[in-house]
PASEBA-1860 file (N, C-alpha, C; in nm, 3 decimals):
! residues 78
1> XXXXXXXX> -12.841/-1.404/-16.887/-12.858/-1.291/-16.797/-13.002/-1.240/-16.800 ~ -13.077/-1.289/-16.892/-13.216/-1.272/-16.873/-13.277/-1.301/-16.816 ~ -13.222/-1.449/-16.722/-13.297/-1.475/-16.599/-13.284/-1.372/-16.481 ~ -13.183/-1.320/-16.469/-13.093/-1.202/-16.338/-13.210/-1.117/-16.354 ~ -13.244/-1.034/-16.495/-13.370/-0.937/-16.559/-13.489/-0.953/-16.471 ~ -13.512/-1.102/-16.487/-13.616/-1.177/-16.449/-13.645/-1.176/-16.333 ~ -13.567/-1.134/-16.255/-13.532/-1.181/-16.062/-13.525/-1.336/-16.101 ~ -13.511/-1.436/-16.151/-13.483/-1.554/-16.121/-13.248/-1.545/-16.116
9> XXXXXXXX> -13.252/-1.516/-16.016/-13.118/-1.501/-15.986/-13.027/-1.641/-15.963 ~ -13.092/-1.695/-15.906/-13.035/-1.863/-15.919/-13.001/-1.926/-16.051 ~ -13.095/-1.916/-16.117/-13.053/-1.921/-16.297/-12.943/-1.859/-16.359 ~ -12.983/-1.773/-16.336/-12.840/-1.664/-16.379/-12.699/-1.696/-16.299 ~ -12.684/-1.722/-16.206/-12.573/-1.735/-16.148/-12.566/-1.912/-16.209 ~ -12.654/-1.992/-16.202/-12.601/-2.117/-16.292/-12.527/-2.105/-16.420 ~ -12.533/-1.990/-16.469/-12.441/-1.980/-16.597/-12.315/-1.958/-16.579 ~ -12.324/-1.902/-16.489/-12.179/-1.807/-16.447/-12.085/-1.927/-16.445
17> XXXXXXXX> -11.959/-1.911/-16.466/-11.871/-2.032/-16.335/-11.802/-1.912/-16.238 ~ -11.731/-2.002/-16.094/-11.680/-1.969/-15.981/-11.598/-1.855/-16.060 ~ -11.492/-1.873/-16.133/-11.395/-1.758/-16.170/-11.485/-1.665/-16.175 ~ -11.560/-1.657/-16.321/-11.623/-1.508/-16.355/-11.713/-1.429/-16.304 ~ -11.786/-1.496/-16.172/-11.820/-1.467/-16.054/-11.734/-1.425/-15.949 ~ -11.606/-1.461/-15.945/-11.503/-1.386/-15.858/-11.419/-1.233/-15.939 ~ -11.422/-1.271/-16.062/-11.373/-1.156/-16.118/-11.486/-1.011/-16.125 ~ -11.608/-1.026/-16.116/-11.736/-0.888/-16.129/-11.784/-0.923/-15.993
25> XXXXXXXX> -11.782/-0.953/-15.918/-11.853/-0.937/-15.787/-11.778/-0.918/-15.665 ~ -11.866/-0.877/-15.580/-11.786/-0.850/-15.397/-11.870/-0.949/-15.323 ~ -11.824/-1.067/-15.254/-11.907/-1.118/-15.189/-11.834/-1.190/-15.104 ~ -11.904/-1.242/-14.999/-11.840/-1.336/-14.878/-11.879/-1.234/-14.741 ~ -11.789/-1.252/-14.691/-11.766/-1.190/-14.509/-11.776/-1.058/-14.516 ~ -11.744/-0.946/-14.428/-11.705/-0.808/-14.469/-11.625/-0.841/-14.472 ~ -11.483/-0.891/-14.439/-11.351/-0.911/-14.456/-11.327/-0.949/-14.615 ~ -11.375/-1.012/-14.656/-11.362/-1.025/-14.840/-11.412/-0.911/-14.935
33> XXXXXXXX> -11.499/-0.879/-14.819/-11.549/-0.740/-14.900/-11.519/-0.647/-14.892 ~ -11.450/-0.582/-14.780/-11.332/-0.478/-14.766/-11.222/-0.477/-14.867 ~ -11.140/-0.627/-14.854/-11.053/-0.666/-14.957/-11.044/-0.640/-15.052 ~ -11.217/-0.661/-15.133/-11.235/-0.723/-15.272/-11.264/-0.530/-15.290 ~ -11.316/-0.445/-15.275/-11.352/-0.331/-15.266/-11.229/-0.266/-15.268 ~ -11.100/-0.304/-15.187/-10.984/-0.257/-15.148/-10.878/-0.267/-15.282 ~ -10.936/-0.426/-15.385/-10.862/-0.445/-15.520/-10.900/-0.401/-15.588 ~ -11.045/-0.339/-15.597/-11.131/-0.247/-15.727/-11.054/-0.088/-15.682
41> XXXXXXXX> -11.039/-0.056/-15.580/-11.025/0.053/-15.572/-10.883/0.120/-15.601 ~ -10.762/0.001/-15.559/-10.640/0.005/-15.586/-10.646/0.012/-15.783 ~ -10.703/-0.058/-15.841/-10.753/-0.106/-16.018/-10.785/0.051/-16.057 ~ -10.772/0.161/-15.931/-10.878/0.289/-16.018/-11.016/0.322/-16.012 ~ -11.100/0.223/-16.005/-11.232/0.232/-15.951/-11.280/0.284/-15.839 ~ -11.393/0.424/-15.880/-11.382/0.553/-15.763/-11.550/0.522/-15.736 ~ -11.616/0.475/-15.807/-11.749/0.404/-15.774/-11.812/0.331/-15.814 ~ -11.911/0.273/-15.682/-11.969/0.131/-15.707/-12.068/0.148/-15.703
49> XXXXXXXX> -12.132/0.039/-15.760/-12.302/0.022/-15.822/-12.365/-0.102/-15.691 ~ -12.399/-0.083/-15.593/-12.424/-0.211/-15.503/-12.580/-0.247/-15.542 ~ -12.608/-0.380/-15.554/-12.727/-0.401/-15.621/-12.764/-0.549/-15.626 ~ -12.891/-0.606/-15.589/-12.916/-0.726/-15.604/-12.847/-0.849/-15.685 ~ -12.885/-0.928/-15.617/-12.873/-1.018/-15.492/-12.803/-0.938/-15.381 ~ -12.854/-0.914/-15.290/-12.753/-0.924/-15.189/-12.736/-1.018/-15.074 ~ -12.752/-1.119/-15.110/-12.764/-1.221/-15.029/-12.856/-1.254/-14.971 ~ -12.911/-1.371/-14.845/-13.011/-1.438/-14.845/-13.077/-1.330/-14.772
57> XXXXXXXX> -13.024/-1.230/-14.699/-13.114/-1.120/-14.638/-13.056/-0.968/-14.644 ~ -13.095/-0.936/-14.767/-13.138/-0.841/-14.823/-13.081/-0.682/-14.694 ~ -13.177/-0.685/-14.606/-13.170/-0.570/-14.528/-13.038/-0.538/-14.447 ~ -13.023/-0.684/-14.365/-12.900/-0.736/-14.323/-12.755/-0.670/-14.386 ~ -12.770/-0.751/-14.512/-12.593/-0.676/-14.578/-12.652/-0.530/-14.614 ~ -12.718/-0.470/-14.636/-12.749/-0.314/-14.611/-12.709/-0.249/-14.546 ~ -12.733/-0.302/-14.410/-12.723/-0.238/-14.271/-12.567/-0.271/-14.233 ~ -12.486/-0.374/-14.284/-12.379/-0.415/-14.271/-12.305/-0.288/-14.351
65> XXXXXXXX> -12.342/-0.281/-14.505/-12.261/-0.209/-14.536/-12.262/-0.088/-14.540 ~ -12.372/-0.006/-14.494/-12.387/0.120/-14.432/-12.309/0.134/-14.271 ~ -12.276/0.005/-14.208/-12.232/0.027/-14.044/-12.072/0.000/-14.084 ~ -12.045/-0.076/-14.160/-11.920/-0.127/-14.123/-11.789/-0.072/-14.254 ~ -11.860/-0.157/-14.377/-11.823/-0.131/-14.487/-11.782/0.027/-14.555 ~ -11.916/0.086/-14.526/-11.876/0.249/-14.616/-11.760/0.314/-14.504 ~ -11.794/0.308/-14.353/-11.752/0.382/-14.288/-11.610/0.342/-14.306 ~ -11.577/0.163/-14.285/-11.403/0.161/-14.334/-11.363/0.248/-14.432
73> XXXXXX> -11.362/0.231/-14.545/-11.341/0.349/-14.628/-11.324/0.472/-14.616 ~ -11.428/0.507/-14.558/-11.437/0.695/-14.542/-11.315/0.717/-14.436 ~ -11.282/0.589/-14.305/-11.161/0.578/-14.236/-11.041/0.592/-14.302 ~ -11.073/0.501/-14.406/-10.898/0.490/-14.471/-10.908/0.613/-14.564 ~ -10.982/0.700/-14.558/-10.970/0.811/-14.678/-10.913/0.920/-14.610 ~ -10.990/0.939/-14.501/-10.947/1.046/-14.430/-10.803/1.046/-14.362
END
């Protein structure tokens, strides 16, 4: 994980395998990420830490999850 420290993020995720990368992370479509957000939150989990990598463009899933992502939520809350 000292490479992740490092910004060499490709390294770091070479350690990982597929499972333990599916068990600590939200990633894929918004549809997996609604989901995956939807099983942390059902688990009890009242907040999230969103934080690099965020994929190959950065601003993009930002703007995704400020347009699409938070607002589902704040939908299903209200």
């Amino acid at each position: 994980m000292r490479e992740a420290a490092r910004g060499n993020h490709e390294a770091a995720a070479a350690c990982l395998s597929d499972e333990l990368a599916a068990e600590f992370t939200i990633c894929g479509t918004e549809k997996d990420a609604v989901r995956r957000i939807g099983e942390v939150a059902d688990a009890g989990v009242r907040h999230l830490i969103l934080k690099a990598p965020l994929g190959p463009d950065p601003a993009e899933a930002i703007q995704l999850i400020g347009e699409r992502i938070i607002p589902y939520f704040l939908g299903a809350a209200g």
